[in-house]
C-alpha positions in Angstrom: 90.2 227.3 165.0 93.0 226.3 167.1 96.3 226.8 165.8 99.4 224.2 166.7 100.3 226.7 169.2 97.7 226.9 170.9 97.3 223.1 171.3 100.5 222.7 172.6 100.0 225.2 175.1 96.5 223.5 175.9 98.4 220.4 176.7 101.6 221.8 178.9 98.6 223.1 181.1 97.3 220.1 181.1 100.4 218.3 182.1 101.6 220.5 184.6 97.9 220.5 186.7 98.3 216.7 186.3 101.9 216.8 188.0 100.4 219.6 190.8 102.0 222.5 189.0 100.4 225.8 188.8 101.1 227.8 185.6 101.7 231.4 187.0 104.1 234.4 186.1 107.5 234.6 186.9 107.0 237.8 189.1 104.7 237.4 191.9 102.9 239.9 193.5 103.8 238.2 197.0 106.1 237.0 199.5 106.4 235.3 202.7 108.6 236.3 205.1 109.0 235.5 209.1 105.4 234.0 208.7 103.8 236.9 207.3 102.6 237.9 204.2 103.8 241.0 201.9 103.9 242.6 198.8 106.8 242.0 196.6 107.4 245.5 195.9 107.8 246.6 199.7 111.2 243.6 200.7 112.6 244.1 197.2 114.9 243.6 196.4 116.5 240.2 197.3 119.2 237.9 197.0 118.6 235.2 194.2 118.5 231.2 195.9 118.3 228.6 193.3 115.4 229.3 191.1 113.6 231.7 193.6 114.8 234.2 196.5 116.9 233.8 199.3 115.2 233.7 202.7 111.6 234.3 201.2 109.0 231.8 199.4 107.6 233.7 196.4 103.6 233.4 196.8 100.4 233.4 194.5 97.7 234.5 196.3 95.3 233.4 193.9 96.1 229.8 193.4 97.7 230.0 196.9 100.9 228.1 196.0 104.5 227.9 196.9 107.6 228.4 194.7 110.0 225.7 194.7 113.9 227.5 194.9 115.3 224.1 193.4 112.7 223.1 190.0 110.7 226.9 189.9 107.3 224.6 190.1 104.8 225.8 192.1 103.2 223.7 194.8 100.7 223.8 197.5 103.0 222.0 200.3 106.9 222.3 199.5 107.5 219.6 202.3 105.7 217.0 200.4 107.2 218.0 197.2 110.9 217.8 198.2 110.9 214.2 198.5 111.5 214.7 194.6 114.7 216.5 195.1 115.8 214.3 197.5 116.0 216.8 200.2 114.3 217.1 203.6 112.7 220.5 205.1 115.8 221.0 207.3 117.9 220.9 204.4 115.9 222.9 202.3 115.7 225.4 205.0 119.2 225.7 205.3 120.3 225.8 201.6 117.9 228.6 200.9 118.1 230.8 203.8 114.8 230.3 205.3 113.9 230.3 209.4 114.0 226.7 211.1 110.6 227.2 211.9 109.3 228.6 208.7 106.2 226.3 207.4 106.7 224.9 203.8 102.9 225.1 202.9 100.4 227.8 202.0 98.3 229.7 203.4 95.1 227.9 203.4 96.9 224.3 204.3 98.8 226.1 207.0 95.3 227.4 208.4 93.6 224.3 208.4 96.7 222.6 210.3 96.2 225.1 212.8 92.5 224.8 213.2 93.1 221.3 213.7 96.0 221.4 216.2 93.6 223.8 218.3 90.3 221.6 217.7 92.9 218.3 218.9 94.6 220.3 222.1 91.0 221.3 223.2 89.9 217.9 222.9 92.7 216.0 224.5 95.4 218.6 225.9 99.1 218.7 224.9 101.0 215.2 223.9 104.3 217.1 224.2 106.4 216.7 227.3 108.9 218.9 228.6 111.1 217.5 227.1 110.1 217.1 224.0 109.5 220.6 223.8 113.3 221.3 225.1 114.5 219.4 221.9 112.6 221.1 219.9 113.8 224.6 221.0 117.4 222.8 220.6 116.8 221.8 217.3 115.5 224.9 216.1 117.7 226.9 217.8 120.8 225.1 216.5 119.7 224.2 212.8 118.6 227.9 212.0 122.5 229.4 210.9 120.0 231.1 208.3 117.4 232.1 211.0 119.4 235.4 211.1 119.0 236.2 206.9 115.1 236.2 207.0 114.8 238.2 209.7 117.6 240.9 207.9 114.9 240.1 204.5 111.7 241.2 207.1 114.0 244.6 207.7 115.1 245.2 204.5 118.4 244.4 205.8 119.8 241.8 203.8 122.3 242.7 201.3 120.5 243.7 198.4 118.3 245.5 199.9 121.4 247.4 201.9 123.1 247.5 198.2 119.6 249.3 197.1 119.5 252.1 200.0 123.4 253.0 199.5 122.8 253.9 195.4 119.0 255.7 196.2 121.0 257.9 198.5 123.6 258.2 196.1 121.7 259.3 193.6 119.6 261.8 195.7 123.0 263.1 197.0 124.8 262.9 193.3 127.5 261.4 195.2 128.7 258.5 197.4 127.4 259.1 200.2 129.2 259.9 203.8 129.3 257.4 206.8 127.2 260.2 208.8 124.4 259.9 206.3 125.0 256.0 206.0 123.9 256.3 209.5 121.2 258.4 209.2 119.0 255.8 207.0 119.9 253.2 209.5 123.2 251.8 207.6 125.8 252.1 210.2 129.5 251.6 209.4 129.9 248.0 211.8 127.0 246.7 209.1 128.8 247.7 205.8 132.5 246.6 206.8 130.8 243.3 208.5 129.0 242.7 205.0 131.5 244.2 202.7 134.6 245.0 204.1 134.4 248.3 203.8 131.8 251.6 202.8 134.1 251.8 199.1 133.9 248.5 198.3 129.7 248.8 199.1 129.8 251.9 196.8 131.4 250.4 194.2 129.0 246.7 194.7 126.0 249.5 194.8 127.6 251.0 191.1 127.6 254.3 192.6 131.9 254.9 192.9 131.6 256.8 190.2 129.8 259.6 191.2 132.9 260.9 193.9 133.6 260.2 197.1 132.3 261.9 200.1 132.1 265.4 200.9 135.2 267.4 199.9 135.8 268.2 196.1 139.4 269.7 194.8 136.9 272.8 194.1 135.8 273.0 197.7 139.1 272.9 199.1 140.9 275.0 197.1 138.0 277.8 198.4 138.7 276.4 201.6 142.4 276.9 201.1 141.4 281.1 199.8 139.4 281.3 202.7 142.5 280.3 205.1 145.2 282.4 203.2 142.9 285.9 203.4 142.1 285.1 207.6 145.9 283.8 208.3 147.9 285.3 206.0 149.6 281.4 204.9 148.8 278.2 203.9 147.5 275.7 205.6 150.1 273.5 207.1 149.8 269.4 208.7 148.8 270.6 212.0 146.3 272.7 210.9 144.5 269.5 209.8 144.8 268.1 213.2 143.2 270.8 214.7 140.3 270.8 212.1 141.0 273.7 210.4 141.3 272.5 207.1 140.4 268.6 205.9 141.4 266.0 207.6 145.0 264.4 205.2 143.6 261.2 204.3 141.5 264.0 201.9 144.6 265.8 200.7 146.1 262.7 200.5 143.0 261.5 198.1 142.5 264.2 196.1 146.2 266.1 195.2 148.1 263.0 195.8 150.5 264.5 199.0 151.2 267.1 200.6 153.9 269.0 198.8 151.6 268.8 195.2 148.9 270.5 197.0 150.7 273.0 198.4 152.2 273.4 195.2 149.2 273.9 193.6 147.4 276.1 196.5 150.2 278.4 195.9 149.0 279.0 192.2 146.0 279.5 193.0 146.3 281.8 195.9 149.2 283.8 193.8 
């Protein structure tokens, strides 16, 4: 017996296959990126866009459909579909972060377009001029300001995922992590301060300024400042940071607060 429900249910399906909807989960398995298809879990994460992600089109393989960033329906060509929102593909493209040249159709409609684009320039040869083709390039070239952010999304390069790399290291490392090792998983320090302004305020973005900053801990250099009293018979002076002997002062600076406090406080300890 079928419950009120259940009826209900029966007839939103009903309704959304009539409008060209596809009822499918919120989290896809796929997404297409550069032209290519991957699994979600090997980009994520990503920026949010609307109602779907930022330079990607979320993608069910099994009804082969589209996620649309503005309504969340799901449609087998986006470029017909936006003449509901008003928009056209060059907006939409724009708005959302997606390559100039990126197709707004599935799989299986972008296939057949190319089969018959082949079949048509084997039959009758190329209708584009020169010239045509030199606009083209133009107006790809100059309409793509968010060509650059799906190619970062391909790399796992874009900001989440560069937000994602900093806390897994952080929490392998049990602290935030140094620019050398930044660097080491491919985040170099002209990325992070052109992103976020600087490594800190990416730590503290990635949730992972709590867990200290970089290498040296008041614990470490006040062993560092024993091991320098017993070799030199003193404690460590300004210039002795300049010539690398102890940490550099921005570090002092950091973690005693000046100069004369830790020095202060060396003295205890080496007493």
């Amino acid at each position: 017996m079928r419950t009120k429900k259940s009826e209900r249910e029966r007839h939103r399906i009903a309704r959304s296959k009539k409008r060209g909807y596809a009822i499918i989960p919120s989290n896809p398995q796929h997404v297409i990126i550069n032209g290519e298809v991957s699994l979600y879990r090997e980009k994520a994460p990503f920026e949010a866009s609307g109602l779907s992600l930022k330079s990607a089109l979320e993608y069910d393989v099994d009804s082969d459909r589209l996620k649309c960033h503005e309504c969340g329906g799901w449609h087998k060509s986006l470029a017909a579909h936006l003449r509901e929102h008003g928009l056209t593909a060059r907006q939409y493209k724009i708005a959302h972060g997606l390559n100039q040249s990126s197709a707004l159709v599935c799989e299986g409609m972008r296939s057949n377009l190319i089969r018959i684009g082949r079949n048509r320039f084997a039959k009758f040869g190329s209708p584009l001029t020169e010239d045509i083709r030199r606009l083209a390039r133009e107006r790809v070239r100059n309409g793509a300001k968010s060509k650059k952010s799906e190619h970062l999304n391909s790399r796992g390069r874009c900001n989440a995922q560069v937000l994602a790399l900093i806390s897994e290291l952080a929490r392998k490392l049990g602290r935030r992590p140094l620019r050398t090792e930044l660097a080491e998983v491919g985040i170099g320090k002209s990325l992070i301060e052109w992103r976020f302004g600087s490594i800190k305020k990416a730590c503290e973005l990635a949730a992972v300024d709590g867990l200290g900053g970089g290498r040296y801990s008041p614990e470490l250099v006040t062993a560092m400042v024993k091991s320098f009293f017993f070799t030199h018979g003193r404690l460590p002076s300004p210039s002795d940071c300049r010539r690398r002997l102890m940490p550099h002062r921005s570090v002092i600076d950091r973690l005693y607060g000046g100069w004369r406090t830790a020095k202060k406080r060396w003295a205890r300890e080496v007493a």
